[in-house]
Every structure is written in structure tokens, then in C-alpha cells.
N, C-alpha and C positions, 0 to 999 in steps of 0.2 A: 245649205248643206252642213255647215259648220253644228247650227242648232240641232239636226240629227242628231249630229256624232256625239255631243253632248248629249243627247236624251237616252241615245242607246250605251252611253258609257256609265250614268247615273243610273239606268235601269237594269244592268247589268251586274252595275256597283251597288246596288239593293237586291238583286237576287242573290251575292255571293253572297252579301253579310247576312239574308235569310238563311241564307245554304249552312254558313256557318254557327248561327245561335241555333238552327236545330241540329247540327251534330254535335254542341254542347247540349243541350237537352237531351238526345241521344242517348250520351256518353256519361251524362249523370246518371238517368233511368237505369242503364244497363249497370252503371256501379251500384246504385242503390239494390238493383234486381240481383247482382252478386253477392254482395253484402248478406241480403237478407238468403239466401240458397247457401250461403257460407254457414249463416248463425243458424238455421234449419240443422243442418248438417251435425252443427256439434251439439246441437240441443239432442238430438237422438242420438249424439256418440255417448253422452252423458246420461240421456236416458237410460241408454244398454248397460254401462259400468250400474248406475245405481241398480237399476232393476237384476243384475247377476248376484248385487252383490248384498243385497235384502231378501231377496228370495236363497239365493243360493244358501245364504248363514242361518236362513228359516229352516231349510231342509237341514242343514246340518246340523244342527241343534238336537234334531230329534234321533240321529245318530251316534252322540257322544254324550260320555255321561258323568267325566269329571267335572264338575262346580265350578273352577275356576278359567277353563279354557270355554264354557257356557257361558259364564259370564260376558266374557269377554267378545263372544261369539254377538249375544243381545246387544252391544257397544256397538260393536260393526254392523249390526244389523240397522239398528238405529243410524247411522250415518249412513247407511246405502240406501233408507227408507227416505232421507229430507232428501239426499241428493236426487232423489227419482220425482221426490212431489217436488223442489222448485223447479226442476229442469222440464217437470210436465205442464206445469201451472206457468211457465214463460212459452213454454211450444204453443200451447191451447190460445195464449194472447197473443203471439205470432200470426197462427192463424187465422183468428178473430182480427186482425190488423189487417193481413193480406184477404180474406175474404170479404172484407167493406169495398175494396177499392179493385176493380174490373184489370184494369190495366196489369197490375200485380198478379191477380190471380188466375189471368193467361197467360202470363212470364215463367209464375213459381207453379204452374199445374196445367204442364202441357205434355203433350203425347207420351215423351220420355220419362218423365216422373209418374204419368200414368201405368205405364208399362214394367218400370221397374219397381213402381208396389205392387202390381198383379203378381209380378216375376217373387218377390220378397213372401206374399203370404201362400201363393201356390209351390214354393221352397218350404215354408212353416208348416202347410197343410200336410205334405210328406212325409216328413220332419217327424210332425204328430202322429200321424201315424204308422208310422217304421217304429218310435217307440214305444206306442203302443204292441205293437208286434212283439215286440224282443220284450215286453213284459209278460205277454201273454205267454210265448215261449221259455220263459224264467221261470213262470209259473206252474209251469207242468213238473218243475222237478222240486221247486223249493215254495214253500209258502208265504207271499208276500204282500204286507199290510197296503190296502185299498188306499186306503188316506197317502199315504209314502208315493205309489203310481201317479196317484192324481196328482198330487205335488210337483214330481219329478214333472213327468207330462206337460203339465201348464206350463212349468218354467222352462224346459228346451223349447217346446214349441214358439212361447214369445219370443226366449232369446236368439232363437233361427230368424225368427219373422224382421226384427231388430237389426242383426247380423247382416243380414242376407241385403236390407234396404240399405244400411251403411256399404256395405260393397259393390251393392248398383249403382250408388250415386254416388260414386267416390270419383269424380274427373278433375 
């Protein structure tokens, strides 16, 4: 009877300690799975700044016509331009990291991050087209240059699409 008690104490005493190194395993994955839905996160908060802020000083540029606020305008352009390519060129190996490995990218691309970039670019799709709308009806009374629309146009619509997936995924 004794050797029982013993078998079921040690076998007991190895289910806990399994019980317990996978809720360390657990506990790491779900940190690592944080970690990387964190650095996701700010990689497209930084996408958003840079891409406002290259795009935006592109369209403005062609608005203003003293030389030296131009100048200066190309300056900030240029920095809102690296800030957009390195923070796209680290997202893009992000996702090339988390798309190799299964486990990961049913973590970082499930239901709810599914649903809130439907929600982000059916917001953008809108978006684009509302103003396009309020051009068209701009245009009935004033005449205004095609190139300048399309500019404008492209860049709300991304910056909605951008916007909108920052504010879905913001928990």
C-alpha cells in the first residue's frame, strides 16, 4: 500500500511539474506573441506619421511659393520619406518572420485582426470616396487641377486606411 502512495505521489509530482513548465511555455509565447502585436502596432503608428508627413509636405509644396519655407518643406519631406521606408522595410520582415513560423501567425492574424483591417480599409474605401465626392462638387463651381485631386485623394484615403487600423487595434 505504501508503494502506491508513493507511485501516485511521484506521478502526480510529474504531472504538476509538467502542468507547470507548460504554463511557462505558455507565458513566454503569449509574451513573445505580445511583444511582437506591440512592435506591429507602433511599426504602423510610425508608418502613419511618416507617410502624413512625405506625402502631406509633397502636396504642400505645390501650394506654396516662397523658396525658402520650400525649401524647408523638401527637408521635412525627406525625413518623413526614411521614416516611412525604414518603418516599412522592418513591418514587411516582421511579417516575413511571423509568416515562416504557424504558431505565430495564428496568434498575430486571427479573427479580430482579421476583422479590424476589413473594418480599416472599408473606413478608407468611404473615406475615398466621400472625397472624391466633395471634389467633384468643388468642382462645379471652381476649377481644379486633376494632379492636386489625385494627390489629395490618395493620401486621405491611405491615411484613413492607416488611422482607422491604429484605432481598431489599439487595446
Amino acid at each position: 500500500m505504501n508503494s502506491i502512495n508513493n507511485l501516485t505521489f511521484v506521478t502526480l509530482r510529474l504531472l504538476f511539474d509538467n502542468y507547470e513548465l507548460h504554463l511557462k511555455i505558455n507565458n513566454m509565447e503569449t509574451s513573445l506573441i505580445e511583444q511582437l502585436n506591440d512592435s506591429r502596432y507602433n511599426l504602423i503608428k510610425w508608418l502613419t506619421i511618416g507617410w502624413s508627413i512625405w506625402v502631406g509636405t509633397y502636396i504642400a509644396k505645390d501650394l506654396i511659393q516662397y523658396q525658402l519655407i520650400l525649401t524647408a518643406l523638401v527637408w521635412v519631406g525627406l525625413f518623413g520619406w526614411v521614416v516611412f521606408i525604414i518603418n516599412l522595410l522592418k513591418y514587411l520582415k516582421l511579417k516575413r518572420e511571423v509568416k515562416s513560423d504557424s504558431l505565430l501567425r495564428e496568434a498575430l492574424n486571427d479573427e479580430l485582426i482579421q476583422l479590424n483591417r476589413y473594418k480599416s480599409f472599408f473606413l478608407g474605401f468611404w473615406v475615398t470616396i466621400s472625397i472624391i465626392g466633395i471634389f467633384f462638387g468643388i468642382s462645379l463651381f471652381v476649377n481644379i487641377a486633376s494632379l492636386m485631386v489625385c494627390r489629395i485623394t490618395i493620401y486621405v484615403g491611405v491615411l484613413s486606411v492607416l488611422i482607422a487600423w491604429l484605432i481598431y487595434n489599439n487595446d
